[in-house]
C-alpha angles and dihedrals in degrees: 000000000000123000106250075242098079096048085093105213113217091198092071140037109260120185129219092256091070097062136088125266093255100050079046090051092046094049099057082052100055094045089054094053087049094179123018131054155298110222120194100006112175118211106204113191086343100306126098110263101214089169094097138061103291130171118244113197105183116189118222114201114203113221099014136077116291097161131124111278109261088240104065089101095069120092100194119037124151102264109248115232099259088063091046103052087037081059089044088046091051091051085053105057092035102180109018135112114253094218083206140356110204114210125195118174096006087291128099119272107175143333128219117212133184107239120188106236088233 
């Protein structure tokens, strides 16, 4: 059973540390691609399961910033609300594939998920 914790509330600010080791984990990689995608991703009771083979696409602007975000140092930050729907959405799908997971700015901007036309 998930932690309450993972059931992320748009309604308040919640910050990285409370959640678990795997959205953490997520996170730190999307920030590093910064733009680009996540292929094949598995959501396994809700959390991200990284443990297996995934493609990363990453997206290299010329002429335009393609560094880190500054604030990849930081371990504990209030979650923007992106990050927190993309977690709501997660808990909702519980044991699905994200076919692929688009990041700008080192933040979610959409998923795109396989869904049976029944």
């Amino acid at each position: 059973m998930r932690h309450p914790s993972h059931r992320p509330n748009t309604q308040s600010p919640l910050s990285v540390r409370v959640l678990s080791p795997a959205r953490k984990q997520l996170l730190e990689l999307m920030r590093s691609i910064y733009f680009g995608r996540i292929e094949s991703l598995p959501i396994r009771s809700g959390e991200p399961d990284l443990s297996g083979p995934l493609r990363i696409v990453r997206e290299i602007k010329f002429g335009a910033e393609n560094a880190l975000r500054p604030d990849l140092a930081q371990r504990d930050y209030y979650l923007k609300v992106q990050v927190v729907e993309m977690f709501a959405e997660f808990d909702r799908l519980v044991d699905h594939t994200v076919l692929s997971l688009e990041v700008k700015n080192g933040l979610p901007y959409r998923i795109l998920v396989s869904e049976s036309g029944s």
